[in-house]
FITOR-455803 format. One line per 5 residues: number of its first residue (from 1); for each residue x, y, z of C-alpha. Coordinates in nm, 3 decimals, padded with zeros to 5 digits, always signed. Example, Ala and Ser with C-alpha at 12.3 -4.5 7.8 and 13.67 -1.06 7.14 Angstrom:
2
1	+01.230,-00.450,+00.780; +01.367,-00.106,+00.714 $
//
This chain:
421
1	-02.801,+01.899,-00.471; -02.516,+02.099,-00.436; -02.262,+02.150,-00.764; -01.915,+02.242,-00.829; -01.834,+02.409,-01.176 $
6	-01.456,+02.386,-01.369; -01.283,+02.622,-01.519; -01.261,+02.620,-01.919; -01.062,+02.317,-02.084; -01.053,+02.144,-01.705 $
11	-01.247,+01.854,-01.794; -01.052,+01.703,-02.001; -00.948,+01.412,-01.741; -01.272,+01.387,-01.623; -01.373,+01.292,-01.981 $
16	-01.086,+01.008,-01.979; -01.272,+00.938,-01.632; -01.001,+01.064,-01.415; -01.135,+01.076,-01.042; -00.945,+01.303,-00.908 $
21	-01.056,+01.742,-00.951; -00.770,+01.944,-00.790; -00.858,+02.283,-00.643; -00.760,+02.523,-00.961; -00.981,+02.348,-01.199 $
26	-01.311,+02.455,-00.975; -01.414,+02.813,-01.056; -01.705,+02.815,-00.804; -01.944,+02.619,-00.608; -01.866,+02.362,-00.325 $
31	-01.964,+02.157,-00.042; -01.987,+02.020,+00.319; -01.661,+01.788,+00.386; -01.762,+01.461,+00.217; -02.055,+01.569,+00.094 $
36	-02.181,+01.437,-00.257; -02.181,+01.722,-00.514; -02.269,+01.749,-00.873; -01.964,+01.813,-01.101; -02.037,+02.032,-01.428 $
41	-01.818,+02.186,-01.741; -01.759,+02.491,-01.777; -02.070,+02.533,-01.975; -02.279,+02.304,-01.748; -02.236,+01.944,-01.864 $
46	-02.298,+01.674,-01.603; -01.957,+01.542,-01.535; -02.018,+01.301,-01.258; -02.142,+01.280,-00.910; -01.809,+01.343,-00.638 $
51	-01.761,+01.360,-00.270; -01.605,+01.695,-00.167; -01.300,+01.803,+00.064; -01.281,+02.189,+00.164; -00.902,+02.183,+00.265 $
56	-00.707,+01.950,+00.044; -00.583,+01.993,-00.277; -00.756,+01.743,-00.431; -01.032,+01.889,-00.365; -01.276,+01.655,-00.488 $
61	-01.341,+01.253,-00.555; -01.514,+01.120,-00.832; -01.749,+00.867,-00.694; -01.904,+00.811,-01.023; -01.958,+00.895,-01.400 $
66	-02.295,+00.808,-01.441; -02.575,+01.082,-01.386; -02.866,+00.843,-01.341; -02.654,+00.682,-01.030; -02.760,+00.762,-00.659 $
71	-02.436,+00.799,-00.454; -02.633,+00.618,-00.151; -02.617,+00.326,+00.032; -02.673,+00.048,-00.212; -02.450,+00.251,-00.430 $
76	-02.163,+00.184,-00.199; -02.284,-00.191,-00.116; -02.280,-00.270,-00.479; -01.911,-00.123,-00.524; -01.775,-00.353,-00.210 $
81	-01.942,-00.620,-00.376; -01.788,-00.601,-00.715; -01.443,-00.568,-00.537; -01.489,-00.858,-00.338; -01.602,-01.059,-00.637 $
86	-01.303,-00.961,-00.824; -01.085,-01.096,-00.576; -01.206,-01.420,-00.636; -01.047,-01.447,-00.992; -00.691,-01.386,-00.883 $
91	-00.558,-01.707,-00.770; -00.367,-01.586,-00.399; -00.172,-01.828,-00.201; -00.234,-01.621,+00.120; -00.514,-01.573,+00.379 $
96	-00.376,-01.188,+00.365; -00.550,-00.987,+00.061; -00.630,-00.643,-00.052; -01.015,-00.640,-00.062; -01.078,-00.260,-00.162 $
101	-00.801,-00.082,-00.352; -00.910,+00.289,-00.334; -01.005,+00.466,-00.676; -00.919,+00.131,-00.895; -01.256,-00.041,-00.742 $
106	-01.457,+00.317,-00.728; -01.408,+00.388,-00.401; -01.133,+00.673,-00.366; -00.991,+00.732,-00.027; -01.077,+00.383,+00.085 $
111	-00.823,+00.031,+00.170; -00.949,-00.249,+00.315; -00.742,-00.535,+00.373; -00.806,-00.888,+00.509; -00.624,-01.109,+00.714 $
116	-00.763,-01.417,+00.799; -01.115,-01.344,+00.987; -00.997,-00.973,+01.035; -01.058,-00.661,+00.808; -00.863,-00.347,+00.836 $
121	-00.965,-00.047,+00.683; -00.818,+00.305,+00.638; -01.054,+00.588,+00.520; -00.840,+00.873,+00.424; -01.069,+01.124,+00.259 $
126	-01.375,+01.333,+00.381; -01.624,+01.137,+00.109; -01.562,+00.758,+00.264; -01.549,+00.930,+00.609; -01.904,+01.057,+00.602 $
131	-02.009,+00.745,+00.517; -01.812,+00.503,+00.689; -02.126,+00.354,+00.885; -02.258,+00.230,+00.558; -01.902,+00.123,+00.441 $
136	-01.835,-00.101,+00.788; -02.153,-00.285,+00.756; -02.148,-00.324,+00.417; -01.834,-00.535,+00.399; -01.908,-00.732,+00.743 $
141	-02.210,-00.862,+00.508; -02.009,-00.890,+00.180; -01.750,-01.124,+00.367; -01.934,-01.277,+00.608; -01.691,-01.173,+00.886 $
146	-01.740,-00.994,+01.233; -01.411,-00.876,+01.306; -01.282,-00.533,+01.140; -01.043,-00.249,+01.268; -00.954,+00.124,+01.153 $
151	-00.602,+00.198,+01.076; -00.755,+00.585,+00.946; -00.358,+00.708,+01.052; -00.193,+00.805,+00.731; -00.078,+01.145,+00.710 $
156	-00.294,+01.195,+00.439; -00.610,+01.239,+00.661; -00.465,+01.573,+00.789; -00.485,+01.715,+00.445; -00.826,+01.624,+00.425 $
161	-00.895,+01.796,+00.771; -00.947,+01.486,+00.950; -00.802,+01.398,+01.279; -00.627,+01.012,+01.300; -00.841,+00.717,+01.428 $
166	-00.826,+00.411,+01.511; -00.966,+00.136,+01.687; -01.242,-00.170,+01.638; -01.511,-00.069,+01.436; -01.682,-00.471,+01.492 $
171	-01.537,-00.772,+01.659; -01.339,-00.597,+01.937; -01.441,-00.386,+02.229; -01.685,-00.105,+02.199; -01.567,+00.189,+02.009 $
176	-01.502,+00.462,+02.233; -01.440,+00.748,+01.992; -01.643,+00.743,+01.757; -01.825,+01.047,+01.865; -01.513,+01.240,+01.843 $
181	-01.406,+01.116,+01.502; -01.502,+01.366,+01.330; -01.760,+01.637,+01.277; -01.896,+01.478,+01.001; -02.291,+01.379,+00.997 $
186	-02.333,+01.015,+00.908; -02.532,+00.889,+00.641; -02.647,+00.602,+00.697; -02.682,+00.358,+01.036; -02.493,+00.381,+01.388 $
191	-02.159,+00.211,+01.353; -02.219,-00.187,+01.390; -02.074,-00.273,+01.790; -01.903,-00.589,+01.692; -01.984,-01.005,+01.735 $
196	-01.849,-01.271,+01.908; -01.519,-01.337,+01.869; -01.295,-01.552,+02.052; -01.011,-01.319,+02.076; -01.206,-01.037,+02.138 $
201	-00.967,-00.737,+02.081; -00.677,-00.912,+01.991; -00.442,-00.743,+01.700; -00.210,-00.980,+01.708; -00.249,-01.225,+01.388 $
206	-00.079,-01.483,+01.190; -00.139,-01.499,+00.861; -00.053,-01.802,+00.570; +00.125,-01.690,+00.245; +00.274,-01.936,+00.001 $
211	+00.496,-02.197,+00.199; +00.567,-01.975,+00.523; +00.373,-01.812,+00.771; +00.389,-01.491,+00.884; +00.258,-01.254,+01.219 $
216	+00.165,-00.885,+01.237; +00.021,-00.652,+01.470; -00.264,-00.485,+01.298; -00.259,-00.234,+01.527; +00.116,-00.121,+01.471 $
221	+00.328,-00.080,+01.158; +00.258,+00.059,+00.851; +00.013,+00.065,+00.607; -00.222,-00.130,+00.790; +00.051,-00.365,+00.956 $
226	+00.204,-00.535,+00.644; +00.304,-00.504,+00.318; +00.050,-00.749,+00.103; +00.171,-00.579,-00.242; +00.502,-00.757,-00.253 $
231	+00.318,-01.128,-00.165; +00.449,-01.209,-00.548; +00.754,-01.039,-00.515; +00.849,-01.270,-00.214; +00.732,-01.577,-00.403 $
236	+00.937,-01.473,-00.691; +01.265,-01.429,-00.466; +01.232,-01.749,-00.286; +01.201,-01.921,-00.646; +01.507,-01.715,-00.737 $
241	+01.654,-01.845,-00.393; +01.587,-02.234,-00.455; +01.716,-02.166,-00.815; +02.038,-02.010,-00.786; +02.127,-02.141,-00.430 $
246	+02.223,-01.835,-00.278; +02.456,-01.844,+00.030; +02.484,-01.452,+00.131; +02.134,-01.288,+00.110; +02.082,-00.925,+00.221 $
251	+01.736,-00.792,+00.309; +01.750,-00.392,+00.327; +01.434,-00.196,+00.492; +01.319,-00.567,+00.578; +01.049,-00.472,+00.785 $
256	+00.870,-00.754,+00.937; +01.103,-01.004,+00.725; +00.867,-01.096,+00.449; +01.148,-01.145,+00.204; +01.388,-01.289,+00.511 $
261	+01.151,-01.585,+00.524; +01.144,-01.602,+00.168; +01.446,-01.646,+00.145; +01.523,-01.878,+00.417; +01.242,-02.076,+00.228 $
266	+01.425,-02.089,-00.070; +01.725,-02.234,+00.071; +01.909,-01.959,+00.146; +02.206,-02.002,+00.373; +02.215,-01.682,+00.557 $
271	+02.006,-01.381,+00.534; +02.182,-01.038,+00.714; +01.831,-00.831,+00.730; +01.855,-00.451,+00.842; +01.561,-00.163,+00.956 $
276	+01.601,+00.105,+01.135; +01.308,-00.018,+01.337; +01.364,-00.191,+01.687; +01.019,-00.348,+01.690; +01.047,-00.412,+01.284 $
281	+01.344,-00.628,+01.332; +01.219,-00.792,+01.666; +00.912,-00.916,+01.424; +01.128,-01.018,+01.190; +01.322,-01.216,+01.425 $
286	+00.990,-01.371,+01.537; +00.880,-01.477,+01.173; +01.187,-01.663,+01.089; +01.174,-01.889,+01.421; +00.730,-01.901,+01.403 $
291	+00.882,-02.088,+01.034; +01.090,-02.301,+01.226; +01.391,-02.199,+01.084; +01.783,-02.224,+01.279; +01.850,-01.808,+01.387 $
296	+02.170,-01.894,+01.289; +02.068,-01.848,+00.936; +02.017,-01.493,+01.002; +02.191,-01.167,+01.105; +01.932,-00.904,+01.251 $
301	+02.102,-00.546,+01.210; +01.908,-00.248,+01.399; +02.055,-00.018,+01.197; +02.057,+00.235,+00.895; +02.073,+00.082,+00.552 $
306	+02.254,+00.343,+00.364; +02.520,+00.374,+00.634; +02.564,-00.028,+00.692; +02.551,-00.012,+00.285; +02.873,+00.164,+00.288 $
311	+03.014,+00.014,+00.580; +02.965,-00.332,+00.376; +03.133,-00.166,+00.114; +03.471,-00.062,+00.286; +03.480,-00.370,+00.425 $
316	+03.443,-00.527,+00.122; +03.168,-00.772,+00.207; +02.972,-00.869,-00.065; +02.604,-01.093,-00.124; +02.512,-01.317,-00.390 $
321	+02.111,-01.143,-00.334; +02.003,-00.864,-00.229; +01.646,-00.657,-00.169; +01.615,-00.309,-00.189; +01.262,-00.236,-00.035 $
326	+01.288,+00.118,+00.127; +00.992,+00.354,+00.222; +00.799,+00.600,+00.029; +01.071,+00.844,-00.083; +00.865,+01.047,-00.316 $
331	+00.452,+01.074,-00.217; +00.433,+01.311,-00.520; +00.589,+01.403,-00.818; +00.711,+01.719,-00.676; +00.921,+01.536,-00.451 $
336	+01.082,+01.331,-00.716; +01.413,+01.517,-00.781; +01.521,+01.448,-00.446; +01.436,+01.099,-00.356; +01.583,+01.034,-00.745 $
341	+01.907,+01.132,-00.557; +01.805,+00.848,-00.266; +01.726,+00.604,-00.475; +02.028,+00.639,-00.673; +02.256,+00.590,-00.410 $
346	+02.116,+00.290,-00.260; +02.108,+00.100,-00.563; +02.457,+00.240,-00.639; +02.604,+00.114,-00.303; +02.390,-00.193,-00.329 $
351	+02.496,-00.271,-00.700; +02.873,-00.246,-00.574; +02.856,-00.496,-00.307; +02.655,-00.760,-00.513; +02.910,-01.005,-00.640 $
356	+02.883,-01.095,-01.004; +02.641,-01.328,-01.123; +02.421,-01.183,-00.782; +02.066,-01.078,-00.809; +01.914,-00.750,-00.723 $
361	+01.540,-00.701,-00.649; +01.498,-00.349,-00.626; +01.201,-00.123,-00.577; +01.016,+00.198,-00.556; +00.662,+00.232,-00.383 $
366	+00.696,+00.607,-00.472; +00.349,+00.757,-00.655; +00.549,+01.058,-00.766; +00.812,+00.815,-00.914; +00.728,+00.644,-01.258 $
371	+00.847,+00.341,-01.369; +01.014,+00.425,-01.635; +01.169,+00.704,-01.456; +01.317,+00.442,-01.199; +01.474,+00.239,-01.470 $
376	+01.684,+00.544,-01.561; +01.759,+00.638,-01.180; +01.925,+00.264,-01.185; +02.064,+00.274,-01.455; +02.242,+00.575,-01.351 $
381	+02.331,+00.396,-01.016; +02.472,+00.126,-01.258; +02.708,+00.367,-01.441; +02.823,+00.514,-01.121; +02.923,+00.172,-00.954 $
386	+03.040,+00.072,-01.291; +02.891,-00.269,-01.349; +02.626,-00.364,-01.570; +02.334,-00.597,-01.520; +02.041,-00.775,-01.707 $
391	+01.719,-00.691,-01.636; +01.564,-01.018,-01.572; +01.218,-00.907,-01.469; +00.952,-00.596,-01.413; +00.772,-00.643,-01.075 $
396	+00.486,-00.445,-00.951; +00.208,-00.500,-00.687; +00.036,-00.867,-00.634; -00.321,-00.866,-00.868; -00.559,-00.793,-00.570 $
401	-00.341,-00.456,-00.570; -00.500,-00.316,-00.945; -00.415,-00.058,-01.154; -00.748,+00.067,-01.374; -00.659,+00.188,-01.727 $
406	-00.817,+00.547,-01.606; -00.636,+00.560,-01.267; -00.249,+00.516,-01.396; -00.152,+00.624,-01.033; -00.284,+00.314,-00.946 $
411	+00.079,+00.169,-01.035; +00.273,+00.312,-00.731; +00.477,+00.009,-00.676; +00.746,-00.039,-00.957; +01.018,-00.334,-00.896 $
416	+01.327,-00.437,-01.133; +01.475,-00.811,-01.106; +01.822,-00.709,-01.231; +02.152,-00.982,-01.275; +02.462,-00.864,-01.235 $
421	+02.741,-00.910,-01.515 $
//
């Protein structure tokens, strides 16, 4: 077995079970990519068992803490287990749910996400890549399905050396790169060739969540086609919709129109929803007429939201709601000064054309953003437009999202309810 040793004083978040082990702790030893290797103290203590990665900065994963464990096969059947058991005490009004959420169910570097009879996984580090056989077949028999495809295209897998794939894995047609994946040896059985299916191939799905229905292309869009994190979020602003009766909603960074529906839903009058993305906004457009709802209720705007922002606000057009969902400005915390100055403006501009009384739900998916670091950045939009607001409520992800007491990064999708004065 193979072992990495830290430098002096480097395991102290290993000892508070931190998974991650960044290149300058390790003063020597190392590993094939993905490749389980013994992690030790400085003076030699048993740390816990990790899976390696030559090229990125984290430059190992901790799979786990226990030095009687075998990192093998029924060690990673177990793990998919207890994450799909857990799943079953949240109580989720949706066919669409988060199955594996990375380091928070003990499997860094891996999402899996369900929709209806389909899984969709990502593997985005060198560990879950080695031993993605084992990893497919063990959640085709966890959940009973036959259907699951590979969405392994995050930028993220270029750190970790590993060239983007996707594909079916089971369910669909035959693989036909799997050989050139990746150089990695596999560890456990060939990859499983799929089932029967009666839309064999198909990526094209429509899930149920809450009172609506929404469709996504697994195979396009990000993440791994949709956004399942803000499923409470959207129930919350369709509850704020019915409450308030809102007549001039706007949806920024809408997407696919999760919160469009949601708001239409709710009762809203009319919903102006804008992305910068044709095929985004053509979804969206799809999803609010698959609900049966008049497209006279809604503006679609292929457009930029910062620039229609202050367009709206020389005009002086106003909304009674508005969402503020935008992309990942800040991946890491290095990157935080500068999307501080993004997220600033939006909510400033947004903040100025939300009449009084109007809601704001406002959010950051940023990792290298903390929530109480976002509170400040609006409140600092707030002083700039001049206005004030109550917060009404914290948001974060939807429960089958988790954030483990060890793994604080877990929390990288912070969301403030705020009423304007």
């Amino acid at each position: 077995m193979k072992s990495i040793r830290l430098r002096e004083g480097k395991d102290r978040s290993l000892l508070r079970r931190h998974p991650w082990i960044f290149d300058g702790a390790i003063a020597k030893g190392g590993g094939d990519a993905g490749e389980t290797v013994r992690v030790e103290s400085h003076e030699g203590r048993f740390l816990g068992w990790a899976a390696f990665s030559p090229t990125s900065k984290i430059r190992a994963r901790v799979w786990s803490f226990d030095e009687s464990e075998h990192i093998d096969a029924s060690f990673f059947i177990a793990r998919i287990k207890s994450a799909v058991e857990a799943r079953r005490l949240f109580d989720i009004k949706s066919d669409g749910l988060r199955l594996v959420h990375g380091e928070s169910d003990g499997l860094p570097g891996l999402v899996v996400d369900r929709y209806g009879d389909t899984l969709v996984a990502q593997f985005s580090s060198c560990g879950t890549e080695r031993w993605k056989s084992v990893i497919v077949q063990a959640l085709l028999a966890q959940t009973g399905l036959t259907r699951l495809y590979e969405r392994s295209d995050a930028s993220v897998r270029s750190l970790e050396g590993l060239p983007e794939a996707t594909g079916w894995l089971a369910g669909g047609p035959a693989p036909t790169l799997v050989a050139s994946r990746t150089s990695l040896p596999p560890e456990g059985a060939d990859f499983p060739r799929g089932g029967p299916s009666e839309n064999r191939g198909d990526t094209e799905i429509i899930i149920t969540e809450h009172d609506w229905k929404l469709s996504l292309d697994i195979a396009e869009g990000h993440k791994t086609g949709f956004y399942l994190d803000q499923r409470d979020s959207r129930q919350k602003f369709a509850a704020y919709a019915r409450r308030l009766q809102f007549k001039r909603v706007l949806n920024c960074y809408c997407y696919t129109g999760g919160f469009t529906v949601a708001a239409l839903a709710g009762g809203a009058a009319h919903v102006t929803s804008i992305d910068s993305s044709g095929p985004a906004i053509e979804r969206a457009a799809a999803n609010v007429a698959l609900n049966g709802f008049d497209a006279s209720r809604t503006t679609m705007q292929d457009a930029d939201v910062n620039a229609s922002l202050r367009q709206f606000l020389t005009q002086g057009r106003t909304f009674d709601a508005i969402v503020l969902d935008p992309p990942k400005f800040a991946p890491t915390a290095a990157h935080a000064e500068r999307a501080a100055r993004a997220y600033k403006d939006i909510n400033r501009l947004a903040l100025s054309i939300l009449e009084p009384g109007g809601v704001l739900f406002t959010y950051s998916c940023s990792g290298g953003i903390s929530a109480d670091l976002f509170h400040k950045i609006v409140a600092s939009a707030g002083m700039d437009a001049q206005v004030d607001a109550f917060i009404s409520e914290r948001m974060g992800g939807a429960p089958d999202h988790p954030m483990t007491v060890t793994f604080p990064e877990g929390e990288y999708l912070k969301g403030l309810v705020l009423l304007k004065k």
